[in-house]
N, C-alpha and C positions, 0 to 999 in steps of 0.2 A: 624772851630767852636771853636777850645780852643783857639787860637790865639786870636780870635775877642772875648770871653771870658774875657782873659786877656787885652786884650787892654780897654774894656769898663769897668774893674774892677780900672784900671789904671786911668780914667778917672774920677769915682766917688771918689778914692782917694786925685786925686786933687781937686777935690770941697770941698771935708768933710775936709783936710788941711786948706783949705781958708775960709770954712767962720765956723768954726768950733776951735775957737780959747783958748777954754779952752782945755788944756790936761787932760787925767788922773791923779791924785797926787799921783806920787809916791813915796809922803811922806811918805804914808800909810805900805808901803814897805821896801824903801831902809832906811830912819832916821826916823819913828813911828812919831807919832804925840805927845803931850807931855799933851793936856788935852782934858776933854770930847768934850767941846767948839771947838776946834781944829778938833776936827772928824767929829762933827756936820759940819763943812763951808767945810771942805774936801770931806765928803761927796752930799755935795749940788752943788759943781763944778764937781762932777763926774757924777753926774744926769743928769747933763747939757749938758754935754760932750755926755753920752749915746743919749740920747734925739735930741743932734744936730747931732753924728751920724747916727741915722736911718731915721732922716728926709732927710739928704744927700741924702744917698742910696735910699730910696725911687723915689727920682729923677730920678736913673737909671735901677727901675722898681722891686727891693730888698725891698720884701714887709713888712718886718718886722726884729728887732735887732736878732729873733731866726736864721733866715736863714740866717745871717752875718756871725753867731757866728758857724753857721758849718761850712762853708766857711775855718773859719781861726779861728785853735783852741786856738792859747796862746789870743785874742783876748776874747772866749770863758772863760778862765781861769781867764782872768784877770777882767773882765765886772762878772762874777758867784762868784770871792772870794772878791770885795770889795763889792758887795751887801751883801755878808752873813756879811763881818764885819761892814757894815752900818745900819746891820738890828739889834736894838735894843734889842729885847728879844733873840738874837741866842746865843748861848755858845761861841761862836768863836768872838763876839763881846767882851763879857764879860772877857775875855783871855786879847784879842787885851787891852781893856782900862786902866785892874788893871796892865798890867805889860810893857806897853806902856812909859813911864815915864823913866823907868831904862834901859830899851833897846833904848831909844834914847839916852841919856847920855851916853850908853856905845860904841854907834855907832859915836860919836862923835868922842868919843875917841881913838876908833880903826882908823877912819880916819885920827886924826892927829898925832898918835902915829908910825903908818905904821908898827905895831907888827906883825900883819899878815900876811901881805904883801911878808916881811923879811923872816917870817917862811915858808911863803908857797916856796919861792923862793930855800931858803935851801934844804927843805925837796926834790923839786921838783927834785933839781939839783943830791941829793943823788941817788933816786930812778932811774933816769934815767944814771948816771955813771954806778949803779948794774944791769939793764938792758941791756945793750951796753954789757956791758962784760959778759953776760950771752946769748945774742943773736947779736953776731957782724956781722954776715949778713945782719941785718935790719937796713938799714938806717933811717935816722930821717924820711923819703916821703915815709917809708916801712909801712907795719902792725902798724911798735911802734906810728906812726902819730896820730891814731884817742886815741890812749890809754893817748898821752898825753895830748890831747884836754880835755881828762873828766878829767884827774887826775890833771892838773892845777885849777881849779874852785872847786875841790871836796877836795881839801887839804886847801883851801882858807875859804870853808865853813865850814868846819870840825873845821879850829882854831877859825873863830866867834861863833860858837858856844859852844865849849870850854872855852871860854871869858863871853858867855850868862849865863854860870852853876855859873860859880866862882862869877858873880857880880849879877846875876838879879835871880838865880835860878832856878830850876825845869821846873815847869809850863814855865816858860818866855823860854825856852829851846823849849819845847814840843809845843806851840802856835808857836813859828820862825819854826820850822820845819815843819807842819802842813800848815802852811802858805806857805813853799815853795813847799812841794808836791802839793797842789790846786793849785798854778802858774805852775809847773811843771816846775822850776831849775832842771838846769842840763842837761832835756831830748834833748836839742840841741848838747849841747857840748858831751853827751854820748850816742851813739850809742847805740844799745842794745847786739850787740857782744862783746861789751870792757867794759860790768859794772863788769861783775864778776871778771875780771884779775883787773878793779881798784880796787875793792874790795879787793883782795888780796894781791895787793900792801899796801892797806892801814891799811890792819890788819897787816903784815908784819911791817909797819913802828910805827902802833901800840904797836906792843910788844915789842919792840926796845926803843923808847919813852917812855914806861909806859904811853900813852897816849887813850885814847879812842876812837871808830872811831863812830863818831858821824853819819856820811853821810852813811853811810853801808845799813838801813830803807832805806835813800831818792832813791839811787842810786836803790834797789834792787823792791820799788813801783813807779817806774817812768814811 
């Protein structure tokens, strides 16, 4: 039964692929949109999207978008948080637009600057040399494997956000964050045995830095 399960899930897949040709914009997400206009058409390709999703599945007897959305949670997360920030009168809209503008500019710039990138790489390399020599039993395929799956991504987001305080400010800070908990970053790459040792790494490289650890909230509501 799960088999045939899978396999008919597998099948509606490749329909809602085919003729289901607008994606979500994860404009919305990854480089913010940059004007009202802009959220308005991004939101009207994601309606579209939903809409030719559940007409798919309806096809293979998935009778409505709510029973998709249990199915398959980041699905769920991601169809639940661009609707609150397409809905007009919500706070999380209202976040999203006035500070939309300076957080694509600065995401621009982090892409082509590769700041982060560098730092997380650094930082990565430190922590895990002081690990090693504090646990030289553990090989990389040991215990330390899943600690470094969350702590590569969570020192990555940690300096975009760092980046978000110093140029876009506060709010622009607290709305990206906000935004990633409702997507729920991270909850793949970190297990829920290995948040608190990231954490501890990260306050550790925190004090060190004089830097802040920004992801400590994400990591610890995930």
């Amino acid at each position: 039964l799960w088999n045939g399960s899978l396999a008919e899930d597998e099948i509606c897949w490749q329909n809602f692929v085919m003729f289901c040709e607008d994606a979500p914009s994860t404009a919305l997400f990854e480089t913010f949109i940059s004007s009202e206009e802009e959220l308005k058409n991004a939101c009207s390709i994601f309606q579209r999207f939903v809409e030719c999703m559940s007409n798919s599945f309806k096809e293979c007897g998935v009778e409505s978008i709510e029973v998709l959305k249990q199915r398959y949670p980041k699905l769920r997360r991601l169809i639940d948080t661009t609707k609150e920030i397409c809905q007009q009168d919500s706070e999380l809209h209202r976040k999203y637009v006035e500070n939309s503008v300076c957080l694509k500019e600065l995401m621009e710039d982090i892409t082509n600057e590769h700041h982060c990138l560098h730092y997380t790489i650094e930082a990565f390399d430190q922590i895990e040399h002081a690990y090693r020599n504090k646990n030289p039993e553990d090989d990389y395929y040991g215990p330390s494997y899943q600690l470094y799956r969350c702590l590569f991504p969570s020192l990555l987001l940690n300096c975009v956000t760092s980046k978000i305080i110093d140029k876009c400010g506060l709010e622009a800070k607290d709305t990206s964050l906000e935004i990633a908990v409702k997507l729920g970053r991270l909850e793949n790459e970190c297990i829920p045995s290995v948040r608190n040792d990231t954490v501890e790494q990260l306050e550790i490289l925190a004090s060190i830095s004089e830097k802040e650890n920004y992801v400590k909230e994400l990591l610890q509501r995930s």
